[in-house]
N, C-alpha and C positions, 0 to 999 in steps of 0.2 A: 628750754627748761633749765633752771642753775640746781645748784646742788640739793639746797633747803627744800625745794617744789618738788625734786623726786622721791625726796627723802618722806616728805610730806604724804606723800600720792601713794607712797609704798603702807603706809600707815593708815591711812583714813580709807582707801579705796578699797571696796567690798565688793568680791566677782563672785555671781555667781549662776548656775547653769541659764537662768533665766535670760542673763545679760549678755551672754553668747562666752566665747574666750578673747578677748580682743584685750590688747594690754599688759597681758601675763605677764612677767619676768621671771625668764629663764638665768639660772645662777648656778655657773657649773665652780664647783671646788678643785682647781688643777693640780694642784699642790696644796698640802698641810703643813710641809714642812717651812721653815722662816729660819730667816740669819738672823735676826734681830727677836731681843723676849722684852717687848713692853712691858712695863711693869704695871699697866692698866690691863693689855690683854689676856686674857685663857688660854693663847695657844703656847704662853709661856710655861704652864702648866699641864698639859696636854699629855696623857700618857699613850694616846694613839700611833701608832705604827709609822712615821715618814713615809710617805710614798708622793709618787705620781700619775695621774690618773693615765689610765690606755688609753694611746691616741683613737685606736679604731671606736674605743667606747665611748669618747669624749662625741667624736663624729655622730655615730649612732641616737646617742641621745639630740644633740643639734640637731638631726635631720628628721625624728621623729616627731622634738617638742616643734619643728620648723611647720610640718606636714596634717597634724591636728589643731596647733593653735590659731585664733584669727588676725586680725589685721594689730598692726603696732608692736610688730616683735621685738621684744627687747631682750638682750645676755648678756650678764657680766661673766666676767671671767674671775671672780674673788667671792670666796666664803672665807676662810683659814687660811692663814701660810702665805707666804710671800709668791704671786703669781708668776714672777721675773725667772724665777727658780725654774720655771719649767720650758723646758728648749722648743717646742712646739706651738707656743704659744701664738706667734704670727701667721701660723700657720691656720689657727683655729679659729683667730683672730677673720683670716680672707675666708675661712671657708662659710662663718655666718652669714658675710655676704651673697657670697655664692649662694646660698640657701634663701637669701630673702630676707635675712632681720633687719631693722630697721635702725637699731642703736645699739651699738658697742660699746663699751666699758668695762674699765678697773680700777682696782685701789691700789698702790704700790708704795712700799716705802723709799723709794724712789735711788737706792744705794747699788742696784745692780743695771740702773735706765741709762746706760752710755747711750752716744751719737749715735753706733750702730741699730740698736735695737730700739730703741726710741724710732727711729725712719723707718725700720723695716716695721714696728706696729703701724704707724701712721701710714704707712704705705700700702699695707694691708687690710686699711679701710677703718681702723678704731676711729670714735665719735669722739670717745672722752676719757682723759687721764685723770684720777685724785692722787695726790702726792700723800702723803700722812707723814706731816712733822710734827713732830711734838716737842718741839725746842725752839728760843730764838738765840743760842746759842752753841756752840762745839760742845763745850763740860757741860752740860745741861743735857744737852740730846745724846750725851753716851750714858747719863746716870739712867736716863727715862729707859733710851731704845736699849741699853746693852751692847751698843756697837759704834764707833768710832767711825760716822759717814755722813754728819752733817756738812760736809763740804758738797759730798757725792751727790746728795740729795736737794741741796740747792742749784748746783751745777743742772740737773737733769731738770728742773723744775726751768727755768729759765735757756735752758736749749728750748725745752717744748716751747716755748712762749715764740724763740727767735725762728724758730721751725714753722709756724704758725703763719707768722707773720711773710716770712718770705714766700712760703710757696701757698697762701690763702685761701688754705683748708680747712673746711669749717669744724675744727676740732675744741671741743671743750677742755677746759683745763682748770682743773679745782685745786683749793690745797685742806685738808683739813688740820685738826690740831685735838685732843683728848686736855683740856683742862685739869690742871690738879694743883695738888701745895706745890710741887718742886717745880713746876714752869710758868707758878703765878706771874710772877716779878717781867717774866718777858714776854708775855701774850701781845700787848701792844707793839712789842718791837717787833713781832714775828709779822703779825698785822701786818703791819704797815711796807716789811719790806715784801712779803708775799702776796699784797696785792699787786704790786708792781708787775710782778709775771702770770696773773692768773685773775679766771673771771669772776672768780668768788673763793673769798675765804673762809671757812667756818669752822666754830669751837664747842668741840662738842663736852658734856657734862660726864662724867666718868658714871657709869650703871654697869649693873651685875652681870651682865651677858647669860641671861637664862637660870640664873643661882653659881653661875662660877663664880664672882667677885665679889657675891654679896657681902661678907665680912671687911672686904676692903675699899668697897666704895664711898662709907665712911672716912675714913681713915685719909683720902685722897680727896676729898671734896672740898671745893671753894667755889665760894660766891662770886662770878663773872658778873653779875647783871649790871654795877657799874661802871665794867671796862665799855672806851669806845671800840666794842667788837660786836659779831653777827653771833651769836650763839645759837645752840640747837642741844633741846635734851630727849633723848630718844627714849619714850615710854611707850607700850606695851598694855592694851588690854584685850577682855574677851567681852564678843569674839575678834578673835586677832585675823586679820583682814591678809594678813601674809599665809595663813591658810588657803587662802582663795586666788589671790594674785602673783603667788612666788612657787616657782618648782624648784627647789635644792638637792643639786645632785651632789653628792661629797666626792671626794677620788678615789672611793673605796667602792661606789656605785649604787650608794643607794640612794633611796629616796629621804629627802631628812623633812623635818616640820616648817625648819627656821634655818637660818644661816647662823644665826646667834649661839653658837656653843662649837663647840672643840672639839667633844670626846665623843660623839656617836650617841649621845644621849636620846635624840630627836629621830632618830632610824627607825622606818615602819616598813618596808619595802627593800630587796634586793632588785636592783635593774639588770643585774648580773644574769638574768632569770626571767626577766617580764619585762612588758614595753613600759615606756613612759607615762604611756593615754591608758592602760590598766590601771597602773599605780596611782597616780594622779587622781583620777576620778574613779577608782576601787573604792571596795567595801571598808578598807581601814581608815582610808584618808574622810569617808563620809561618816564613819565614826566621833573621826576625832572633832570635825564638824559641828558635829550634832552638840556631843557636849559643848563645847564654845559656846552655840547656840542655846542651850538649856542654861549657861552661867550660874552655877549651882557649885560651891566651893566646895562644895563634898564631892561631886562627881569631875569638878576640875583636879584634884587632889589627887586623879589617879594617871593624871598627866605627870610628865615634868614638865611642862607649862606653869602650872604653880608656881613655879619661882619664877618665872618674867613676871607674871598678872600679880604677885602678891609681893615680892622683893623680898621672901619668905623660901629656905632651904626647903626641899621637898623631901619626903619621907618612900622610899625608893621601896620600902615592905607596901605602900599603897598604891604603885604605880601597878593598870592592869600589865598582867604578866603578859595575855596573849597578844595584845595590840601593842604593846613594845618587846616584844620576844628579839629580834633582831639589837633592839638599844642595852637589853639588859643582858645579853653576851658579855663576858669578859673578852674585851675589843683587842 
C-alpha cells in the first residue's frame, strides 16, 4: 500500500460494530513537543504543556488496543510533535511486534534520524518511514520549518533508501511535502530529487487542521494541479469515518476524536482512568457517532468538528459542555 491508498483508506473506510474491528489504526501521540514550527502546522502554535508520553502507558494501551481489536493491526507512532524526540521510541516500536500488529509507521521531519537510530527503528521491526520536507532548498526550508536541517533531512532520507537496499527489508519509505507560496518555485526540484530515494512522493494542499489554520490556509495556498507532481488534498466530512477506524491516544492519555489538532480540543475520555475497549466504544464516543450520523449542522455545531466539516471557526459557547468536559479544561 503507498502513501496516497492509506491516506485514502483512512478517509473513505467506515468501521463499524457490524463489520467486526479489523483494520483499526491505532495512533499513539509520543511526544507533542517539535524542534521545528512549520509555518503550516498548529503545533507551532500549541499552548499545550511539552511532554512525553509514560512508557508503561504507552505499553498499556498497545497491548490493550492489541488484545480487543481484530485482524490487520496497524500503529503509528505520530499525531503532534516530532516523534524522534522521544528516547523510547524503538522500543515501542519492537514491542508492537511482539504484540502482533501488523504495520508500523511514522512521520518525521527527518533532522534528528541519524545512522544510529534510523537501524535501531528498522531493526526493531518499523514497516514505513515519511520524511516531511517542505523545501527543495537549505533557505527555503529554514523559512518554512524554522530550523536550519535540510541537509540532516536529506541525509536521513537517502540512508533509509541505502539501508533498504542493502539489507532487503521490506520497509516503506515515503517523502511528503505541504505545498504553499514560499516553496512553489521548488516542488518539482524536490520531486524529482526525492524520488530518487523513496517509493512515493506526495504534495499535500495546505488545510485548516480542525479550525487551527483556518485564517491562514488562504493566505498560503496555490494551485499545484499543473506541476508534474502526485498531490493529495485532505478533506474531512460527516460522518467522518476516522471516528470508526482511528484510536488517538495523545501523550497526555486521552482519548482524542482526530489526530488533526494540537491543543486538546478533540479529548472525550481520560485513559489515565479507563481501558481503551471502554473509551473507544463508550457512551461518548457513540455519542459523538450518532451525531455524525444525524448530519444535521446544528447538532454538528456542538462539536468542534465543525471546523474540519465546514472550514468554518467554531463557536466554543456551543460546544456540548458534558461530552467535551475534558477538551474544554484549560489544558
Amino acid at each position: 500500500m503507498n502513501l496516497t491508498e492509506r491516506y485514502q483508506k483512512k478517509l473513505d473506510r467506515m468501521q463499524t460494530a457490524d463489520a467486526g474491528l479489523d483494520g483499526v489504526l491505532v495512533q499513539i501521540e509520543v511526544t507533542n513537543a517539535c524542534n521545528h514550527k512549520c509555518v503550516f502546522c498548529p503545533n507551532a502554535d500549541s499552548r499545550r504543556k511539552k511532554k512525553m508520553i509514560d512508557f508503561k502507558l504507552a505499553q498499556r494501551v498497545m497491548r490493550e488496543c492489541a488484545e480487543f481489536l481484530g485482524d490487520d493491526k496497524r500503529i503509528c507512532f505520530h499525531m503532534n510533535g516530532e516523534p524522534l524526540l522521544y528516547k523510547h521510541l524503538s522500543e515501542l516500536v519492537r514491542y508492537s511486534k511482539e504484540l502482533g500488529y501488523n504495520y508500523s509507521f511514522l512521520t518525521t521531519n527527518g533532522s534528528l534520524a541519524d545512522e544510529k537510530f534510523l537501524t535501531e527503528l528498522f531493526e526493531a521491526g518499523l514497516d514505513s518511514i515519511k520524511f516531511s520536507i517542505n523545501a527543495g532548498s537549505k533557505e527555503t526550508y529554514k523559512k518554512i520549518h524554522g530550523a536550519d536541517d535540510y541537509d540532516h533531512a536529506i541525509n536521513a532520507l537517502k540512508f533509509s533508501w541505502e539501508y533498504r537496499k542493502k539489507t532487503q527489508k521490506d520497509i516503506k519509505i515515503f517523502v511528503s511535502c505541504v505545498g504553499i507560496k514560499d516553496n512553489y518555485e521548488e516542488l518539482v526540484q524536490l520531486n524529482e530529487l526525492a524520488k530518487q530515494y523513496s517509493d512515493e512522493v506526495v504534495f499535500y494542499y495546505p488545510c485548516s487542521y480542525a479550525g487551527q489554520k483556518t485564517d491562514q490556509v488562504e493566505k498560503m495556498y496555490c494551485d499545484m494541479s499543473k506541476l508534474p507532481i502526485k498531490t493529495f488534498e485532505i478533506k474531512h466530512s460527516a460522518p467522518c469515518p476516522v471516528l470508526w477506524n482511528s484510536i488517538n491516544v495523545t501523550c497526555d492519555g486521552y482519548l482524542s476524536l482526530c489526530c488533526s489538532e494540537a491543543d486538546n480540543r478533540l479529548v472525550i475520555e481520560d485513559l489515565n482512568h479507563m481501558s481503551v475497549k471502554d473509551a473507544w466504544m463508550g457512551s461518548k464516543m457513540q455519542r459523538v457517532r450518532k451525531i455524525h450520523e444525524q448530519i444535521q449542522e446544528g447538532i454538528i455545531e456542538t462539536t468542534p468538528c465543525y471546523s474540519c466539516i465546514t472550514g468554518k471557526q467554531y463557536d466554543e459557547n456551543k460546544i456540548d459542555m458534558d461530552l467535551f468536559e475534558l477538551a474544554l479544561r484549560k489544558q
